[in-house]
C-alpha positions as CSV (number, residue, x, y, z in Angstrom):
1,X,59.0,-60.0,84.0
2,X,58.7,-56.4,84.3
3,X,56.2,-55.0,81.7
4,X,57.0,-51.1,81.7
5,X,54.0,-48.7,80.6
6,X,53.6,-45.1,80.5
7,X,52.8,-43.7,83.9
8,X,52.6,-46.4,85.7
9,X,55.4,-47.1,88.7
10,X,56.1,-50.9,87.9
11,X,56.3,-53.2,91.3
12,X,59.7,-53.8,92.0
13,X,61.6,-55.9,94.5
14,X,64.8,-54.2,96.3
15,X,67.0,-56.7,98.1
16,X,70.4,-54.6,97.6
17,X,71.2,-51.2,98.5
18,X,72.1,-50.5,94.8
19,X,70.6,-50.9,91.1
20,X,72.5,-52.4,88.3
21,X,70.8,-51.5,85.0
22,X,72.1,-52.7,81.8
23,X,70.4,-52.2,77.9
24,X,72.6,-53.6,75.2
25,X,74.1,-57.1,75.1
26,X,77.1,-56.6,75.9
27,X,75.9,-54.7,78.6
28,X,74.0,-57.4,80.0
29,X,76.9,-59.6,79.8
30,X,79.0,-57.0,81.7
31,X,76.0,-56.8,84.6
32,X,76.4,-60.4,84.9
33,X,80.2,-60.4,85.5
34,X,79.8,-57.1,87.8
35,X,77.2,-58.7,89.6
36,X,79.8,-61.2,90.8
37,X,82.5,-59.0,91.2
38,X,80.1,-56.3,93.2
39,X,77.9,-57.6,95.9
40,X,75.6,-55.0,96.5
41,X,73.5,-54.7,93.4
42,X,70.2,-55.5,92.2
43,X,70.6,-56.6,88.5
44,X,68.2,-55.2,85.8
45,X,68.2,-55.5,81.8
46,X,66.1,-56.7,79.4
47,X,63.9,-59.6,79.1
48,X,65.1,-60.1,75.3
49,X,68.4,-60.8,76.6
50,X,67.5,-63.2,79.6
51,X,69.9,-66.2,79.7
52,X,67.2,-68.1,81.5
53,X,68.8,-68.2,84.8
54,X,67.5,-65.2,86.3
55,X,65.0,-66.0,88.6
56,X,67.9,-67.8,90.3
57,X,70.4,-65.6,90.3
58,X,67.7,-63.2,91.3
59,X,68.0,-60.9,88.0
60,X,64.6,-58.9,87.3
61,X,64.0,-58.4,83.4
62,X,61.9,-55.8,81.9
63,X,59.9,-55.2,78.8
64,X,59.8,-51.5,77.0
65,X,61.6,-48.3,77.7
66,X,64.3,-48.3,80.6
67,X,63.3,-44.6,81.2
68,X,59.9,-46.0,82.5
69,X,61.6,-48.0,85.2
70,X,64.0,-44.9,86.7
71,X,60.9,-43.0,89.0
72,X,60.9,-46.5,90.8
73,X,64.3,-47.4,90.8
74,X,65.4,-43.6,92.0
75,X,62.4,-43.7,95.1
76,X,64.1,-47.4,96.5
77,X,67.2,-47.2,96.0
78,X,70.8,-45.5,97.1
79,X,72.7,-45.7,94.4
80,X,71.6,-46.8,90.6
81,X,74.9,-47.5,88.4
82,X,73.7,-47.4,84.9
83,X,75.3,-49.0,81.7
84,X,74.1,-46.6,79.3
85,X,75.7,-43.7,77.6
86,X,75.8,-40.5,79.9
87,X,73.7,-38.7,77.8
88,X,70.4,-41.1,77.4
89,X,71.3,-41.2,81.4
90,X,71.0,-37.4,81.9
91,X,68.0,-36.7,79.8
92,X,66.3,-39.6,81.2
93,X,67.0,-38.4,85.2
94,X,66.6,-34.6,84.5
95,X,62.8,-34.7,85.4
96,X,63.4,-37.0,88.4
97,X,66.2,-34.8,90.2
98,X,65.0,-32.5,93.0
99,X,68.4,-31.6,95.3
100,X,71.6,-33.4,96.2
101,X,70.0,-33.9,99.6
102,X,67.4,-36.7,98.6
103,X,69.0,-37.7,95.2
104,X,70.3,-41.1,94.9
105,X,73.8,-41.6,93.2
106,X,74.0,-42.2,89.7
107,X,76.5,-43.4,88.1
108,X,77.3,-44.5,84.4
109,X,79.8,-47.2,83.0
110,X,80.4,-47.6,79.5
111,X,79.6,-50.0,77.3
112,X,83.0,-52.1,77.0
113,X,83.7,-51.4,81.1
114,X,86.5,-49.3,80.8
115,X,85.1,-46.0,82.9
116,X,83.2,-45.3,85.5
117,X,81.5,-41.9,86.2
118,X,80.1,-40.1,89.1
119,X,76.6,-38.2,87.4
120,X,75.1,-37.3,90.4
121,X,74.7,-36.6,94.1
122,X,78.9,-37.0,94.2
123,X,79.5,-36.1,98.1
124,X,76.1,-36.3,100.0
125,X,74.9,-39.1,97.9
126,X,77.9,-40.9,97.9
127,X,78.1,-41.4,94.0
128,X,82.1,-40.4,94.2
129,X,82.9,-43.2,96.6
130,X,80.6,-45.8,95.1
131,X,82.0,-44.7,91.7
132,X,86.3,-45.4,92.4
133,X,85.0,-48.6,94.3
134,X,83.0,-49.9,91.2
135,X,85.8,-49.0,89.5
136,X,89.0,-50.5,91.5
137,X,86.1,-53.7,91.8
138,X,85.6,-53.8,87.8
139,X,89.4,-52.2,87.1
140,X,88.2,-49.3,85.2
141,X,89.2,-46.1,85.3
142,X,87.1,-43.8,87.8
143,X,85.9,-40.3,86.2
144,X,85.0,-37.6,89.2
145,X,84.9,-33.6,87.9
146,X,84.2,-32.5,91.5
147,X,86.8,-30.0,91.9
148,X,87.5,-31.4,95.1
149,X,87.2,-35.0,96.9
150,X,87.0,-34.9,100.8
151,X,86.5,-38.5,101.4
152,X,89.7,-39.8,102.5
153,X,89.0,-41.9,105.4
154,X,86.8,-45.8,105.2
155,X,83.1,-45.3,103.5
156,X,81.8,-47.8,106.4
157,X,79.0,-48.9,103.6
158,X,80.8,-49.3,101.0
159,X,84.4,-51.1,102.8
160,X,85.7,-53.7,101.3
161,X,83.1,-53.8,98.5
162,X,86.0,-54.0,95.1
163,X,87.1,-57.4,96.9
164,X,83.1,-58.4,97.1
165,X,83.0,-58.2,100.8
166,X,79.4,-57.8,102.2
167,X,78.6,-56.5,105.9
168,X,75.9,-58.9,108.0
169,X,73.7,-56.5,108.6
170,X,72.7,-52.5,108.2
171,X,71.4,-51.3,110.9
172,X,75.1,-50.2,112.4
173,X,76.5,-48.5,109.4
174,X,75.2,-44.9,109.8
175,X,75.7,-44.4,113.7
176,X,79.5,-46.5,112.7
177,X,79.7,-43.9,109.6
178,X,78.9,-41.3,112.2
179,X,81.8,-42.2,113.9
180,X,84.1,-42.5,111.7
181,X,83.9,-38.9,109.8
182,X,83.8,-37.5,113.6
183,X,86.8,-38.7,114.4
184,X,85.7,-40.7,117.4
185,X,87.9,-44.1,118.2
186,X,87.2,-46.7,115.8
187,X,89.0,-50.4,116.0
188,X,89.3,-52.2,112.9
189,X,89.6,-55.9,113.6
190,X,90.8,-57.9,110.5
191,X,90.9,-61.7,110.4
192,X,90.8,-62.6,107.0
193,X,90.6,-60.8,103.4
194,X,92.5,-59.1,101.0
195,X,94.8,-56.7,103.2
196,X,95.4,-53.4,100.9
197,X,92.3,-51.8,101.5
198,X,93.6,-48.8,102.6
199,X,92.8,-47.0,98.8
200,X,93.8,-43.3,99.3
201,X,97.0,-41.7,99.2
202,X,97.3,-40.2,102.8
203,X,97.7,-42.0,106.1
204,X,94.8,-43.1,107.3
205,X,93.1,-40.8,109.9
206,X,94.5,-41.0,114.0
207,X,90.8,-41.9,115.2
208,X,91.2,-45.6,113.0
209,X,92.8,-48.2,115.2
210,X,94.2,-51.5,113.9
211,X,93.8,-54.5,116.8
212,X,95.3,-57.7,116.0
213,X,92.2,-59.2,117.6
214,X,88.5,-58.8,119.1
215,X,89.9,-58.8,122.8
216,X,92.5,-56.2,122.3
217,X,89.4,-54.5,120.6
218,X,87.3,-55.2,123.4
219,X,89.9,-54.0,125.8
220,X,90.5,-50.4,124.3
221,X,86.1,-49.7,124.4
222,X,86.4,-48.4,121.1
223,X,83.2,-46.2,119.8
224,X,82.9,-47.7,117.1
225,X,84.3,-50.8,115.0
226,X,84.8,-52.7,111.9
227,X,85.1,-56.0,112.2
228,X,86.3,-58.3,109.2
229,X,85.6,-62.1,109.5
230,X,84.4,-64.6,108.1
231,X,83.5,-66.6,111.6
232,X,80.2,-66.6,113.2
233,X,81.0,-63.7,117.0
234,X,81.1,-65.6,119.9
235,X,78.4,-64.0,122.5
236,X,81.4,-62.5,124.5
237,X,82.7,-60.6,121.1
238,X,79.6,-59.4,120.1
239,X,79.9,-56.7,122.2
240,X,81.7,-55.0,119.7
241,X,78.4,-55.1,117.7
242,X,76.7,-52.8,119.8
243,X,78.0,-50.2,117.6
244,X,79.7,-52.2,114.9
245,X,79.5,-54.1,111.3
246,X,80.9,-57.0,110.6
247,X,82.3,-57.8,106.8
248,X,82.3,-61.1,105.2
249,X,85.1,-61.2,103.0
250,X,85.1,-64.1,100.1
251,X,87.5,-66.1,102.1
252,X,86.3,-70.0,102.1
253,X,85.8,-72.8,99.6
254,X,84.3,-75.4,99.6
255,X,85.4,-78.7,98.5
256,X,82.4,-81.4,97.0
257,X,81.9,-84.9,96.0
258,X,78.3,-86.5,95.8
259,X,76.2,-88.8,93.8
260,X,75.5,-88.6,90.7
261,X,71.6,-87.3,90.8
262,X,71.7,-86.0,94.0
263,X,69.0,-83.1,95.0
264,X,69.9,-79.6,95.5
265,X,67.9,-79.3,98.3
266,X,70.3,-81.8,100.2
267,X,73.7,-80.2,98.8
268,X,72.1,-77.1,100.4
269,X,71.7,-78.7,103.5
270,X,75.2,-80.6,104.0
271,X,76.8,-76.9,103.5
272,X,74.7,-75.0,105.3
273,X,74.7,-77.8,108.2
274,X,78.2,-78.0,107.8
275,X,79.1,-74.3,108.4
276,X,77.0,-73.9,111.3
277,X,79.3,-76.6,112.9
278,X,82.2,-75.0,111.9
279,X,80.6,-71.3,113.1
280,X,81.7,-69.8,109.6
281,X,79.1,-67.6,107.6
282,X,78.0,-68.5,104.4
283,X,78.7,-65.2,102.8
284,X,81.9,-65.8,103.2
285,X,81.6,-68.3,100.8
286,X,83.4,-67.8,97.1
287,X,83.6,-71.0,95.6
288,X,82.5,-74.8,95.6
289,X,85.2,-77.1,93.8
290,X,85.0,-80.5,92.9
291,X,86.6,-83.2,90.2
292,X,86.1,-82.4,86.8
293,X,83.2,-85.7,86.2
294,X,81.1,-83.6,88.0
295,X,81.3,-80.0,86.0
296,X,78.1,-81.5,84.9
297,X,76.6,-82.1,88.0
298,X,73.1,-80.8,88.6
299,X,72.9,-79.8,92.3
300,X,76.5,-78.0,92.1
301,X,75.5,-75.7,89.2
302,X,72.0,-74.9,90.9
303,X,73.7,-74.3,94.1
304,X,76.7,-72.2,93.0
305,X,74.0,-70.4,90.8
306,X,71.8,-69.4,93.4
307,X,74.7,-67.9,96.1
308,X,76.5,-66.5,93.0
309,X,80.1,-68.7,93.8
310,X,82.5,-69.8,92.1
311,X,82.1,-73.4,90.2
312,X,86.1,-75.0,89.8
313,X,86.0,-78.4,88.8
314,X,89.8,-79.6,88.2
315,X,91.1,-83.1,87.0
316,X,92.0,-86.2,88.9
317,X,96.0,-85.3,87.8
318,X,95.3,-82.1,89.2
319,X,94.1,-83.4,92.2
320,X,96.5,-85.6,92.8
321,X,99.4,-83.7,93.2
322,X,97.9,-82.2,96.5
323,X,98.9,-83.9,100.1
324,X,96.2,-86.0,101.6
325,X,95.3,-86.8,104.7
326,X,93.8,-90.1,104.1
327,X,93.6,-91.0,100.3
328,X,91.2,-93.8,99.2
329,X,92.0,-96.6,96.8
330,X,88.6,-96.3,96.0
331,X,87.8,-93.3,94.6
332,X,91.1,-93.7,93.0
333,X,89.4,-96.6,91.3
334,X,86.0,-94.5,90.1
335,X,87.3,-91.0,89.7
336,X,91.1,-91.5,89.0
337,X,91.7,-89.3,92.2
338,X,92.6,-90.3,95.6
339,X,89.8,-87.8,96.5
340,X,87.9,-85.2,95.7
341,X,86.6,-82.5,98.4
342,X,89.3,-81.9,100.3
343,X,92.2,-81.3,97.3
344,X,89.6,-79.6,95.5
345,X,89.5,-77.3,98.5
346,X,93.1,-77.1,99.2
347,X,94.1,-76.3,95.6
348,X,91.9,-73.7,94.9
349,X,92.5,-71.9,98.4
350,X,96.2,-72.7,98.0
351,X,97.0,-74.2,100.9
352,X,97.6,-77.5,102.1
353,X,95.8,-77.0,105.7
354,X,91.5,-77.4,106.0
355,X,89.0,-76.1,107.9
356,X,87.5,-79.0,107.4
357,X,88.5,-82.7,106.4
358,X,86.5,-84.8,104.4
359,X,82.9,-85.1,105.9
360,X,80.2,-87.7,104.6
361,X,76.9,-87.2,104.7
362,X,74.4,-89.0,102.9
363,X,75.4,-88.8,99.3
364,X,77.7,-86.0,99.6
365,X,81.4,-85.5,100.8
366,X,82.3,-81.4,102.5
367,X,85.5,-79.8,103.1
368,X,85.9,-76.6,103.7
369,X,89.7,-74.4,103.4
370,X,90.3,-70.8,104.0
371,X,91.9,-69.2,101.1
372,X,95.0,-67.3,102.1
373,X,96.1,-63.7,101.6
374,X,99.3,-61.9,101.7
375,X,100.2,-59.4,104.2
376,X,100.9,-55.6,102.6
């Protein structure tokens, strides 16, 4: 718990490039969803309002005036998106502002999520862009009263961030940002997730290049490149990563059985085992599904908790309707299902093809599908 006081910078910890800050209830209950829906935010609100899994989910509650956290929030972070009225927001920033050139972005939403609006540092800070893709991620309506809007080409930080896609790392995205808004040759490499990026109503610029795959990538020694996958590079593709940024786009599920009782620590095992055998990233990871006896179950709700997924949990009738490679008698005869993990995984990815079949491994069953998405 944070315990604000009067002129004192309260300790704390930055994991995101972004602050969510929320006051009222329902504002807390909107941080919560957005959280999900936004990947790149550290969640504040107050402590009265803790649901009591935030040390978890990573939340960080505070007691006393939120005005007494901004000096700290405003030296660490990029961007703070605030869910307070827009004028408690401007009198409280006003003595923290010094130019648009060190300023983070600040941006408001209000209370019932309907709008979203660029306060400050709209171009150089980046509050514009961060505010239409809050917006298209939370479907609000974007406010920006800059008389004009240059940014019509990818903001490489921000790329894919409505459809929760998160890059690996960040030491790439200003000298691939560079690029980018220089015009130099830039491949975009798309494997999986959502296809209708593209957000602006012009072409998109000549120097953005769209390869069907890393070698025809490879082969046209791009200057930059944007890479979106949800597989772990081979050490002949990663030279694309010399200047480059991969995005993980919410594109797997995982399919789950187990004990009753067992541990979290060893569900968090079999997955994390499991996807470094199958070379797929865990960030890439949006939901764990299972048979609706286990919606209960202690390890799933702790581990879906802690990597913010999904938790789908759907009947054995459900189940059953979806082709199996090898159904079992018995599980039919303890669950009412001829299986669990891998129709779990199949339905909600809705497809009929896995990653994955059904893996055992101690007192857990894995399978892992790739959801599918359209073509534009």
């Amino acid at each position: 718990m944070i315990e604000l006081q009067e002129g004192v910078l309260p300790e704390i910890t930055v994991k995101k490039p972004y602050a969510l800050v929320a006051i009222t209830k329902h504002g807390v209950a909107n941080a919560r969803r957005y959280a999900a829906l936004f990947p790149y935010v550290d969640v504040y609100y107050m402590g009265k309002f803790a649901h009591g899994d935030e040390e978890i989910r990573g939340i960080q509650l505070f007691n006393g005036s939120v005005r007494m956290l901004f000096p700290a929030l405003f030296k660490q972070y990029k961007g703070m998106i605030l869910i307070i009225s827009l004028g408690a927001v401007v009198r409280m920033i006003a003595p923290l502002l010094v130019d648009k050139k060190q300023d983070p972005a600040v941006l408001v939403i209000d209370d019932k999520g309907e709008h979203v609006i660029s306060v400050v540092s709209g171009h150089i800070g980046g509050a514009n862009a961060l505010t239409n893709e809050v917006a298209e991620a939370i479907g609000a309506r974007p406010i920006i009263t800059t008389a004009s809007d240059v940014q019509k080409t990818i903001p490489v930080d921000l790329f894919g961030a409505r459809f929760s896609w998160v890059w690996d790392a960040e030491d790439k995205l200003t000298p691939v940002s560079a690029a980018v808004v220089n015009e130099e040759p830039v491949a975009i490499v798309q494997e999986t997730g959502e296809r209708d990026w593209w957000m602006h109503d012009t072409p998109m610029p000549a120097n953005l290049h769209l390869y069907d795959t890393i070698a025809e990538a490879i082969d046209a020694k791009p200057n930059a490149s944007l890479i979106i996958t949800d597989r772990l590079l081979t050490a002949e593709e990663q030279v694309l990563l010399e200047n480059g940024v991969i995005y993980r786009p919410k594109s797997l599920v995982l399919g789950m059985g187990c004990n009753r009782g067992t541990s979290l620590e060893e569900i968090e095992s079999v997955i994390l085992q499991t996807l470094d055998e199958l070379q797929l990233s865990i960030k890439s990871v949006k939901a764990l599904a299972t048979i609706d006896l286990k919606k209960d179950e202690e390890a799933f709700l702790q581990v879906t908790a802690k990597y913010d997924w999904e938790f789908v949990t759907y009947t054995p009738a459900e189940l059953n309707e979806m082709p199996l490679p090898s159904p079992s008698e018995t599980v039919f005869k303890y669950t009412g299902a001829y299986g669990v993990s891998e129709p779990a995984a199949m339905r909600y990815a809705k497809t009929t093809e896995l990653c994955l079949q059904k893996k055992k491994s101690g007192n857990a069953t894995i399978s892992v599908a790739r959801l599918q998405f359209e073509e534009e």
